[in-house]
N, C-alpha and C positions, 0 to 999 in steps of 0.2 A: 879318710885314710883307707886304703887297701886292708879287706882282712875282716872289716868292722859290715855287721848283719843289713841286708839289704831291709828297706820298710815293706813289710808282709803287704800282701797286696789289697786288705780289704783297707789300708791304709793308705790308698793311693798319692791322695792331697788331706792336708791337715785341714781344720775344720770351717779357718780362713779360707782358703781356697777351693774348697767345697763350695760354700756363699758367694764365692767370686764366679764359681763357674756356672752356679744356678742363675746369677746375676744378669748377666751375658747372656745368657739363652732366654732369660724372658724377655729383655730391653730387644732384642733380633726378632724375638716371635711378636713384641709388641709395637714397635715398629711398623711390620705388617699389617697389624689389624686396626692399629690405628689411623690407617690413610685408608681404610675400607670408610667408603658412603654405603650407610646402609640403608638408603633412600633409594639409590639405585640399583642396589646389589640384586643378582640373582642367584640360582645354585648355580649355575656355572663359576661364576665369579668366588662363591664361597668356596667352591672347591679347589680351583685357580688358590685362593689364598690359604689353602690346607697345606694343600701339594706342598707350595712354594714355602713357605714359615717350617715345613716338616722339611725340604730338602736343604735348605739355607740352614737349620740349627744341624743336622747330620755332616754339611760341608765345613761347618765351624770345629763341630766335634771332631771331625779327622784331623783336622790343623791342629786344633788342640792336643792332640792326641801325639801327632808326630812336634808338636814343639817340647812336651812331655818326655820325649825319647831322648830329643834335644840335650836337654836340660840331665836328663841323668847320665849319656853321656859327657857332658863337659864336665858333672861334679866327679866320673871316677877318672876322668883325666885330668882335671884339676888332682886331683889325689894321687896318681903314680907320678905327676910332675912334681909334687910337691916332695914326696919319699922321695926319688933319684936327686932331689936338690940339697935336701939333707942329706943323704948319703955321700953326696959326692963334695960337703961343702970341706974348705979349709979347716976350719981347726970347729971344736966342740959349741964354743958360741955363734956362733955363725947361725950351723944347722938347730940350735936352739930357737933363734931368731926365725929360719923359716916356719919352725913348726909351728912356733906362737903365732905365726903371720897366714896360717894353714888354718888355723881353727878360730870357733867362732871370735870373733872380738873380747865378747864378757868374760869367755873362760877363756884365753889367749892372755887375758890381762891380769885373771887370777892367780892362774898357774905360777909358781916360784920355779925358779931357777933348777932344785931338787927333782919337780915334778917332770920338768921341760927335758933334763937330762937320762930320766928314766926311758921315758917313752922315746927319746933321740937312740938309748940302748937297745929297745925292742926292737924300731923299725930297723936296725944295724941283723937283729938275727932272724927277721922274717926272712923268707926263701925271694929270689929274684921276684921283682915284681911284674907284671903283665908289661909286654911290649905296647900294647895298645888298648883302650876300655871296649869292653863289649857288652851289650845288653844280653840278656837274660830273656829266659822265658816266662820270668815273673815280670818282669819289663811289659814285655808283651801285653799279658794278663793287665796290667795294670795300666795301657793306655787304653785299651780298648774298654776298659773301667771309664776311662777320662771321658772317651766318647760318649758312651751310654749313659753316663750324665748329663752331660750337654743336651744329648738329646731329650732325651724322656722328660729333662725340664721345661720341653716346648710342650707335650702331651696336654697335662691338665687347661692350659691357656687355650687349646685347639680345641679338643674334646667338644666344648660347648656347639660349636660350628657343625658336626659332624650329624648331634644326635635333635639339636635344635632348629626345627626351620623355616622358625621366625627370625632375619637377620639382627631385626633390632634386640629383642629379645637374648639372643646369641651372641651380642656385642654387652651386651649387661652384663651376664654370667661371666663371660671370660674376663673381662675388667674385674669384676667382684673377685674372679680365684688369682686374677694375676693381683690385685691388691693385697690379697690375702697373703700371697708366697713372699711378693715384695717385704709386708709387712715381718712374715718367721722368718727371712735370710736377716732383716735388721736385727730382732730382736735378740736372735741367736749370738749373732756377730756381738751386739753388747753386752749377750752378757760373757761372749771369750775375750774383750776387749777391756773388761773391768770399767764397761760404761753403763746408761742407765740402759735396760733392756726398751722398755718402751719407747724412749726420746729415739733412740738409737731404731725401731722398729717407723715410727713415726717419718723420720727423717730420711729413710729409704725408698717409701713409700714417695715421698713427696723429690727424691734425687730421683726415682725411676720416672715418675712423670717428667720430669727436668729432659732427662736424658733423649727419652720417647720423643718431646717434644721439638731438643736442638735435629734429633734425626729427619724425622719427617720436614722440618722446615729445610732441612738442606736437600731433602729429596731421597733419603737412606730408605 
């Protein structure tokens, strides 16, 4: 609803989508390195696959970034359409109904009648609401967060390629720390997920190879 504090910016994505977005950025960086033969590789080719895995996660993270904008767009115009709909409904249940239908489900369903009529009175004496939603410069701040995520998640997987140059050698290391991330995005996820942290750590590990795996066979 209109009125109600935007999420501070080091709050970008919740702790789910944090893991989602580190997610994404290694299966892209791993992708790459895993169609590397590091039988025939040379520095050129390693560096070919730096470049490329570092501008492919940067061109995710912008899209990321502006579907981000996307998305906080449509929720505050989902919210002034929601307020002019109550406002303007026929009679008192009506605009009850929308509001309940406005907000989340769980507490849409808890809310009593009392509660629903209260908040239907506030948004009656908030001031006109905005003609249209606009982003913010906290917005701003906070996709460009989304981005720098995405990216710097390809880093530690790269890294190894950069300072190591032995290829095979360099394809061990990054596998060992992309196993690793793989492994604390799961872990994490279970334990906000109220599942078992390891199973759930375990099981990531072995969905990132899955994933890596359908890529490269289709040619990703």
């Amino acid at each position: 609803m209109p009125g109600a504090p935007d999420k501070p910016t080091l709050g970008v994505l919740d702790p789910i989508d944090r893991i989602s977005e580190v997610l994404f950025g290694l299966i892209m960086v791993l992708t790459a390195t895993g169609a590397l033969s590091v039988v025939a590789a040379d520095r050129a080719q390693i560096r070919t696959l730096v470049i490329g895995a570092l501008g492919c996660n940067l061109a995710w993270g912008i899209i990321d970034a502006g579907m981000y904008l996307m998305a906080r767009l449509h929720e505050r115009g989902g919210a002034i359409l929601a307020v002019r709909a109550a406002r303007a409904a026929a009679d008192p249940p009506a605009a009850r109904r929308i509001i309940a239908d406005a907000l989340p489900p769980l507490v849409g369903r808890t809310l009593s009648d009392e509660h629903l009529e209260a908040i239907r009175q506030r948004l009656n004496e908030l001031p006109a609401v905005p003609e249209w939603p606009r982003l913010t410069s906290r917005d701003w701040r906070s996709a460009l967060g989304v981005c720098a995520l995405v990216f710097f998640s390809t880093l530690p997987v790269v890294i190894p390629f950069v300072f190591i140059t032995d290829p095979t050698s360099a394809l061990r290391v990054s596998n060992a720390v992309a196993i690793a991330m793989l492994f604390g995005c799961g872990f994490v996820f279970g334990r906000r997920a109220g599942l078992h942290p390891w199973a759930m750590g375990l099981s990531m590990v072995g969905l990132g190879c899955v994933l890596v795996g359908v890529a490269i066979a289709l040619g990703g």
